[in-house]
C-alpha positions as CSV (number, residue, x, y, z in Angstrom):
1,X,-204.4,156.0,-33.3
2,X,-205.9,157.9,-36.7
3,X,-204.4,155.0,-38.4
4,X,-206.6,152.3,-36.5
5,X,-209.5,154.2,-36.3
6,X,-209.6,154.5,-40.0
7,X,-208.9,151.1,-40.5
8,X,-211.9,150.3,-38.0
9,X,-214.2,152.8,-40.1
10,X,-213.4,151.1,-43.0
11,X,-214.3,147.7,-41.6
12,X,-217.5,148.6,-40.1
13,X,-218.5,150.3,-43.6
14,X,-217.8,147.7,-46.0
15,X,-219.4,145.1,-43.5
16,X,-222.2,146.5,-43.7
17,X,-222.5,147.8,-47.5
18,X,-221.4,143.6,-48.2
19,X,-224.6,142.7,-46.2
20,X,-226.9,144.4,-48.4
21,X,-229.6,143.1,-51.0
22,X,-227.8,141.7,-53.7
23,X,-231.3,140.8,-55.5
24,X,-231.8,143.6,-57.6
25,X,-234.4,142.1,-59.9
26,X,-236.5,138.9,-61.2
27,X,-232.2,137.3,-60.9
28,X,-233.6,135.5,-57.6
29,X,-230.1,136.5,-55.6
30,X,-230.9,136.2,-51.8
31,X,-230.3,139.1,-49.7
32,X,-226.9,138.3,-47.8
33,X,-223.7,138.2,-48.8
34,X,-220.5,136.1,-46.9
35,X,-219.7,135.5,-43.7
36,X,-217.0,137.9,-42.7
37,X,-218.1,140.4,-44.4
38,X,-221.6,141.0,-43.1
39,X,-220.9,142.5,-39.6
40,X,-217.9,144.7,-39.4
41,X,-215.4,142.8,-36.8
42,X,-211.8,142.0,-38.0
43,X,-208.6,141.2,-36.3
44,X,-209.1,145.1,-34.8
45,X,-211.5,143.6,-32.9
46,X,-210.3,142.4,-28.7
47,X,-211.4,138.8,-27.9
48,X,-214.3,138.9,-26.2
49,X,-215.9,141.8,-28.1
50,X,-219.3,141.8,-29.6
51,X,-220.6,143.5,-33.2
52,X,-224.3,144.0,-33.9
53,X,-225.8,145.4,-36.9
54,X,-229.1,146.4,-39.1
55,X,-229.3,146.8,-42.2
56,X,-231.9,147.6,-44.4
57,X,-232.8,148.0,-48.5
58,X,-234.9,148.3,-50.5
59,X,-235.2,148.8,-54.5
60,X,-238.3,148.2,-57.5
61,X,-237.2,146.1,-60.4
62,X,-239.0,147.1,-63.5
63,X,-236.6,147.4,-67.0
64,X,-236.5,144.0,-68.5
65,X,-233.5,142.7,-70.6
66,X,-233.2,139.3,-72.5
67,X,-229.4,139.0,-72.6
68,X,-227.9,142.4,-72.5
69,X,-230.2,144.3,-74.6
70,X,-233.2,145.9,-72.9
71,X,-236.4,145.9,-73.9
72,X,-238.4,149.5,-73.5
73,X,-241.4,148.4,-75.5
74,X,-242.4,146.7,-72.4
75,X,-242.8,149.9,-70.6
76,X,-244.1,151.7,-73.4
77,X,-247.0,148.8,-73.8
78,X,-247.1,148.5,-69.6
79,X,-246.9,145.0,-70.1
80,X,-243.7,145.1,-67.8
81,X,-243.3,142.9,-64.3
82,X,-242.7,145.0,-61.2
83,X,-241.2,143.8,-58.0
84,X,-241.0,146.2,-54.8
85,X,-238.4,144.5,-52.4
86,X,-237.5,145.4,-48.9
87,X,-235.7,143.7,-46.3
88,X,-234.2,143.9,-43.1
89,X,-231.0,141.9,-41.7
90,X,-230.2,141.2,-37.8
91,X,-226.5,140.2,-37.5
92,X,-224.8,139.3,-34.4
93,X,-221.4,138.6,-34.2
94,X,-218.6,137.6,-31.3
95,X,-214.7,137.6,-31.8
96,X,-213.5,134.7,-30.4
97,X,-210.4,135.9,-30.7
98,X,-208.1,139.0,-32.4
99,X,-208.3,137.2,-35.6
100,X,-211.4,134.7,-35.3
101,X,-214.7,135.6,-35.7
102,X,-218.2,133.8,-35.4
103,X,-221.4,134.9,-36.5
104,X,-225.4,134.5,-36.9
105,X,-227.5,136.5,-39.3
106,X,-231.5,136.9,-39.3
107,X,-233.2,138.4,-42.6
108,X,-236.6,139.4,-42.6
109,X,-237.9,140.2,-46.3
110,X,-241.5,141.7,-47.8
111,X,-242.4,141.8,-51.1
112,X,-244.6,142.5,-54.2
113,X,-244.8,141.6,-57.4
114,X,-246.8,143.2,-60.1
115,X,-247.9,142.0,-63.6
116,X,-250.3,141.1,-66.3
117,X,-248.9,137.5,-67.5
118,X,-249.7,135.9,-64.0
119,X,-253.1,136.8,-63.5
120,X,-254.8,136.0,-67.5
121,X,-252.7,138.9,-69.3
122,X,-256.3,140.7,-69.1
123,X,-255.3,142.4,-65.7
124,X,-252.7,143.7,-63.7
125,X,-252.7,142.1,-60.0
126,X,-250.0,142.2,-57.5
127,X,-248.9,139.5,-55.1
128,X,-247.0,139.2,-51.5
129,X,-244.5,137.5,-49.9
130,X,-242.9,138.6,-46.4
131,X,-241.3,137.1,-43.6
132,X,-238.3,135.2,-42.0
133,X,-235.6,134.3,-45.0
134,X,-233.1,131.9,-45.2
135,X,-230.3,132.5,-41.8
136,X,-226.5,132.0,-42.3
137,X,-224.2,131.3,-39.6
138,X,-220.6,131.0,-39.8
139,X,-216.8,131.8,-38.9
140,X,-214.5,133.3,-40.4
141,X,-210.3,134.3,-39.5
142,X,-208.2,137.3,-40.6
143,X,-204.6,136.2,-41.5
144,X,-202.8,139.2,-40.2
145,X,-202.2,139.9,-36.3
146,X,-200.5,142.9,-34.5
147,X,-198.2,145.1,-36.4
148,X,-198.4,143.3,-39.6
149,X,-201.6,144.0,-39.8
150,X,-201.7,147.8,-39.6
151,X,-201.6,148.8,-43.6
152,X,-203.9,145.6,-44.3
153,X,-205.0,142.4,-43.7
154,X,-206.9,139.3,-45.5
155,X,-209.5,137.4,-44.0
156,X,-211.3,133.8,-45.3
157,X,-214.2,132.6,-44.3
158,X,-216.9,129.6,-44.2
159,X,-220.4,129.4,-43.6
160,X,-223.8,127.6,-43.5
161,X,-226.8,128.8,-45.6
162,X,-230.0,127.3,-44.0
163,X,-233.3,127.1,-46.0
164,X,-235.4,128.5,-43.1
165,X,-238.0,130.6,-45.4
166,X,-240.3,129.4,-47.0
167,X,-239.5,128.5,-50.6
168,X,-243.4,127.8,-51.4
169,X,-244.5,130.7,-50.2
170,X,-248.2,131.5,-52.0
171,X,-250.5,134.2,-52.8
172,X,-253.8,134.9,-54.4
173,X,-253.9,135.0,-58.8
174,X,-257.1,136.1,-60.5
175,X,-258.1,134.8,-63.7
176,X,-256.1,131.5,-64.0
177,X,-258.6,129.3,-62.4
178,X,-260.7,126.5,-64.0
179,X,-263.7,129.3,-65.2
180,X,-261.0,132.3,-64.8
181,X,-261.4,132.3,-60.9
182,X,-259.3,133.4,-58.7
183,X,-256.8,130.9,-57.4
184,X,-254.0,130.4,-54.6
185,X,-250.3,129.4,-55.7
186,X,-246.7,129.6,-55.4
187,X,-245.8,133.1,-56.2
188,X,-242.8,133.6,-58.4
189,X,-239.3,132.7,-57.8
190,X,-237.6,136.0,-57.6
191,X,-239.8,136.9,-54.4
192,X,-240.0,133.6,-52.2
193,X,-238.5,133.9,-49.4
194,X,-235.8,131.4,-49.6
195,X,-234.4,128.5,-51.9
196,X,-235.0,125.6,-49.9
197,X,-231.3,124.1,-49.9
198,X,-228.5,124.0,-47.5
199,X,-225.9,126.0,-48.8
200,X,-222.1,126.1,-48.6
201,X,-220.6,129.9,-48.5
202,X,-216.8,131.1,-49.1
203,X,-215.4,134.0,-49.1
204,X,-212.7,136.7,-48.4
205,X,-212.1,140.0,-48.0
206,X,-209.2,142.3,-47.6
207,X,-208.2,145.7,-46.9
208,X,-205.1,147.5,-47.7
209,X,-203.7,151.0,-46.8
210,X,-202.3,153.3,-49.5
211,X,-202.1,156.9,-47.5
212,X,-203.1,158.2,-44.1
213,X,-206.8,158.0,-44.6
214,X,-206.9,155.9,-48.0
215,X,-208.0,152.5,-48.4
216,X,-208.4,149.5,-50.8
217,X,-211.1,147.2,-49.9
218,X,-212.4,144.2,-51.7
219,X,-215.0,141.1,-50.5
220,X,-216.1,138.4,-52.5
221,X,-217.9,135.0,-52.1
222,X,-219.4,132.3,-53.6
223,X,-222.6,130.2,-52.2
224,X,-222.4,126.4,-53.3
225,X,-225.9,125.2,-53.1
226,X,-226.4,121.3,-54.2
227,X,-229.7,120.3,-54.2
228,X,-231.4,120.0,-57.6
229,X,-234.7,121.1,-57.1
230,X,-237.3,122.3,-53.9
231,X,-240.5,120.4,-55.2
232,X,-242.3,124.2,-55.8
233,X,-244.3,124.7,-58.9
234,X,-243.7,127.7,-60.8
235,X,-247.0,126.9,-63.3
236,X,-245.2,127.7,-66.0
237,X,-246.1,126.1,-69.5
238,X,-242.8,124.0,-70.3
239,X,-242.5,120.6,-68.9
240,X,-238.9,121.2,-67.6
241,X,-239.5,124.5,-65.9
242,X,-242.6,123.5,-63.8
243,X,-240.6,123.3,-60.5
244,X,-237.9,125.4,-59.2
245,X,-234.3,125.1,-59.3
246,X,-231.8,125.8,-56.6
247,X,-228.9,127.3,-57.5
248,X,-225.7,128.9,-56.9
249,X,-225.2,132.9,-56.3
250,X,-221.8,135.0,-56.1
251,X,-221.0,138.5,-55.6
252,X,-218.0,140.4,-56.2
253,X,-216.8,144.1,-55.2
254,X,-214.0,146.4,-54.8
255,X,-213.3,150.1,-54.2
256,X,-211.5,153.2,-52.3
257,X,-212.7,154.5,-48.9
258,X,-211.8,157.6,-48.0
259,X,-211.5,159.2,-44.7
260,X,-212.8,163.0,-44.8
261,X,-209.7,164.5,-42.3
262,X,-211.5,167.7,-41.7
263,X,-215.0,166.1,-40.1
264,X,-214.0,163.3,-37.9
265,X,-216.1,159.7,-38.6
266,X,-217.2,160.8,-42.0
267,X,-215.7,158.8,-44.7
268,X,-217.0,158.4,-48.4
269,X,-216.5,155.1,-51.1
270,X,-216.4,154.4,-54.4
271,X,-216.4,151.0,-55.9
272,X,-218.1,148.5,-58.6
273,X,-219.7,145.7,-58.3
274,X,-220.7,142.3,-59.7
275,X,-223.2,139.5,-58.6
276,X,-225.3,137.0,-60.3
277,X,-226.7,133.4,-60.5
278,X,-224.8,131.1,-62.7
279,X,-226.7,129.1,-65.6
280,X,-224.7,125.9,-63.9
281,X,-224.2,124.8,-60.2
282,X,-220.5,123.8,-59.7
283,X,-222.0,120.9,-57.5
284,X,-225.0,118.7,-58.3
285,X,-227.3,118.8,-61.3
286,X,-229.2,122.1,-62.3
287,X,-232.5,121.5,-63.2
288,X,-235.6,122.9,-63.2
289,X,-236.8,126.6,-63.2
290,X,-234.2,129.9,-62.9
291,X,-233.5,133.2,-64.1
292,X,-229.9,133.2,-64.6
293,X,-227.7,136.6,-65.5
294,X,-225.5,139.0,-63.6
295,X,-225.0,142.9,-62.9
296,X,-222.4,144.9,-62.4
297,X,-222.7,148.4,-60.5
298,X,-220.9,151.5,-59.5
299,X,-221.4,151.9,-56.1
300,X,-221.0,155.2,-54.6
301,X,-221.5,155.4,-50.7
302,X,-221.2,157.7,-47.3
303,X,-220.5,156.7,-43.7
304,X,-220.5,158.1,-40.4
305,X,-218.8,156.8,-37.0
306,X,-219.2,158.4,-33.8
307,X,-218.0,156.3,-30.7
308,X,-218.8,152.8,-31.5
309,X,-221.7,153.7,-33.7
310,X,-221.2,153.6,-37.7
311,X,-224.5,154.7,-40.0
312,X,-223.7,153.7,-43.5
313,X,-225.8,154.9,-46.7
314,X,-224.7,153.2,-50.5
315,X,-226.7,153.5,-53.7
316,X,-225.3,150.3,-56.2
317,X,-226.3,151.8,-59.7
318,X,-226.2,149.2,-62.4
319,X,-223.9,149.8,-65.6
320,X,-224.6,146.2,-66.9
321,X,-227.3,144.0,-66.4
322,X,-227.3,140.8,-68.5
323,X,-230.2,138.4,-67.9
324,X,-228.4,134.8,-69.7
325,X,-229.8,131.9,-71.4
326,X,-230.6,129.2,-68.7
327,X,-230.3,125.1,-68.9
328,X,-234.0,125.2,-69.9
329,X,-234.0,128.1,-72.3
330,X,-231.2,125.9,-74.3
331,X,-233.3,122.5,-74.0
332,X,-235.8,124.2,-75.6
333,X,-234.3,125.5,-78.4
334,X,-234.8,124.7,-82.0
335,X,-232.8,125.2,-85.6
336,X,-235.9,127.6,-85.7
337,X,-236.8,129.8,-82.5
338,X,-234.0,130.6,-79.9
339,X,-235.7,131.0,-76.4
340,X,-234.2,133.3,-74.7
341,X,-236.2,134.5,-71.0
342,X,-236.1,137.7,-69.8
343,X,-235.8,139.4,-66.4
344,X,-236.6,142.7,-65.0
345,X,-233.5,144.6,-63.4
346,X,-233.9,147.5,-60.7
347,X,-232.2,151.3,-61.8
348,X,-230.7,151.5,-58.4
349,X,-230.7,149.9,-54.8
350,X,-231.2,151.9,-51.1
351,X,-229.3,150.4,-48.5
352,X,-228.8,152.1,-45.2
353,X,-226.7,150.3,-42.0
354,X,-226.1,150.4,-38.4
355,X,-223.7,149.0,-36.9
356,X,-222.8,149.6,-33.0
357,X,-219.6,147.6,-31.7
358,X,-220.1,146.2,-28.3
359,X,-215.8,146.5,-26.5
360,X,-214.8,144.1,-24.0
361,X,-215.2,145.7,-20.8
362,X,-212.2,146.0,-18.4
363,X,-212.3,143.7,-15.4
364,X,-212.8,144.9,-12.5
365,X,-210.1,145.6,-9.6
366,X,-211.1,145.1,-6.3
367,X,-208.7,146.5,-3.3
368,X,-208.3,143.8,-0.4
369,X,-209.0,145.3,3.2
């Protein structure tokens, strides 16, 4: 019984740590993750039983980096970009079976965006975006059934990302207009709301005991997203990055739990991290307007599970942040100037979860008279 409710803990934790924010910066990574990893069900699960979390982050992007090497003069001349994100994630899911799992996630985002070189370079303004982001549904199915699946199982899954926020989302910019009037546009990539493309998510996940209250987790995926281009200007001076691209995202992460024997539900992790948008799609062309680069994180974390309620706090903290040359950056290129954009990269990222797990009921037995 300590067994599976450690293996349960452990499932509950690192569904809802994989269904935070993996945007931590101008790298426009959507906040979600897989499928089976964003709401803690598994093959420990009954048929028939529900799982519903919230989960919430938040983090400010500030220190910017062109490649690998950062650039403090930015902050010492306070000419650096700012984004405050925070966002929210409904998830419902419903085991169709011991080992098959469906589910349905609803992200709600708001942010800001401050900076100089959007609004004339004479002024620092800030502008919004907030509202319903792009929903994922999916399924996903854990290999492993009964006893062969008490020291760990593996689970695959597949999913549908649908482009339900608004990818030209706008906001107000002072100083750009025809006489250095205010004007309304498209705010910047890293905080619309979606991507406007249908995209095409795999992933797995696994767990695997090594001692009475020990575990190895790991969960990755990878979001396929084919269309080209949404049609939304970015008003940026270079012919081929005046619209925005749509690309692919993938995060990867691995770590120990471990149960705290002494204080029953409390459990603490310790794992890295990686995510990023690739320069290339692996399907369709790659046009247009992105920030491409990567981070990898330590990722440090504490949970808590009393009854069929598990609270979850993590803190990613990056060790590596690498914003990489993109398609455009190379086009435009000459034997004299390398261009080589930059991006601003959060210190850390809050993420707090809930998740409450919903057990069959029995049926009911009814004595005939």
């Amino acid at each position: 019984m300590k067994k599976f409710i450690s293996l349960l803990t452990l499932l509950l934790v690192t569904a809802s740590l994989d269904n935070d924010s993996l945007a931590q910066g101008c790298v426009a990574i959507r906040q979600f993750s897989g499928i089976g990893n964003s709401v803690g069900q598994g093959n420990l699960l009954q048929k028939g039983e529900w799982n519903i979390s919230a989960n919430y982050r938040q983090f400010k992007s500030f220190r910017h980096f062109r490649g690998s090497h950062e650039e403090p003069e930015r902050l010492e001349n306070e000419t650096e970009v700012i984004n405050w994100s925070y966002g929210l994630d409904l998830n419902i899911s419903y085991s169709f079976s011991d080992r098959l799992y469906g589910l349905i996630s609803l992200p709600f985002a708001y942010n800001e965006r401050s900076s100089l070189y959007e609004h004339g370079r004479t002024e620092r303004h800030i502008t919004y975006s907030g509202g319903f982001s792009d929903m994922r549904i999916g399924a996903g199915y854990w290999l492993l059934s009964g006893e062969k699946a008490q020291k760990g199982n593996l689970a695959f899954g597949l999913g549908v990302k649908l482009p339900t926020g608004d990818y030209a989302a706008t906001s107000t910019f002072y100083n750009v207009g025809p006489n250095g009037e205010p004007e309304v546009r498209p705010v910047d990539q890293s905080i619309q709301l979606g991507d406007g493309g249908v995209g095409l998510v795999l992933d797995a996940q696994g767990i695997r005991s090594v001692g009475k209250s020990t575990f190895l987790y790991y969960s990755g995926f990878y979001m396929f997203n084919p269309k080209n281009t949404n049609g939304t200007e970015t008003n940026r001076s270079r012919e081929n990055e005046a619209i925005m691209s749509v690309a692919d995202q993938f995060g990867f992460r691995a770590g120990v739990f471990q149960n705290i024997p002494k204080i029953h539900g409390l459990g603490v992790l310790l794992g890295g991290r990686a995510e990023g948008v690739p320069v290339r799609d692996i399907i369709g062309n790659s046009e247009g307007f992105r920030r491409p680069g990567y981070v990898i994180s330590i990722e440090p974390g504490v949970s808590y599970m009393i009854g069929s309620m598990t609270a979850t706090v993590n803190v990613p903290v990056p060790l590596y942040r690498n914003r990489t040359q993109s398609l455009t950056d190379i086009e435009n290129t000459t034997p004299d100037r390398e261009v080589h954009g930059d991006a601003a990269f959060a210190d850390y990222l809050i993420n707090v979860s809930l998740a409450w797990r919903i057990p069959k009921k029995a049926p009911a037995v009814f004595n005939s008279l």
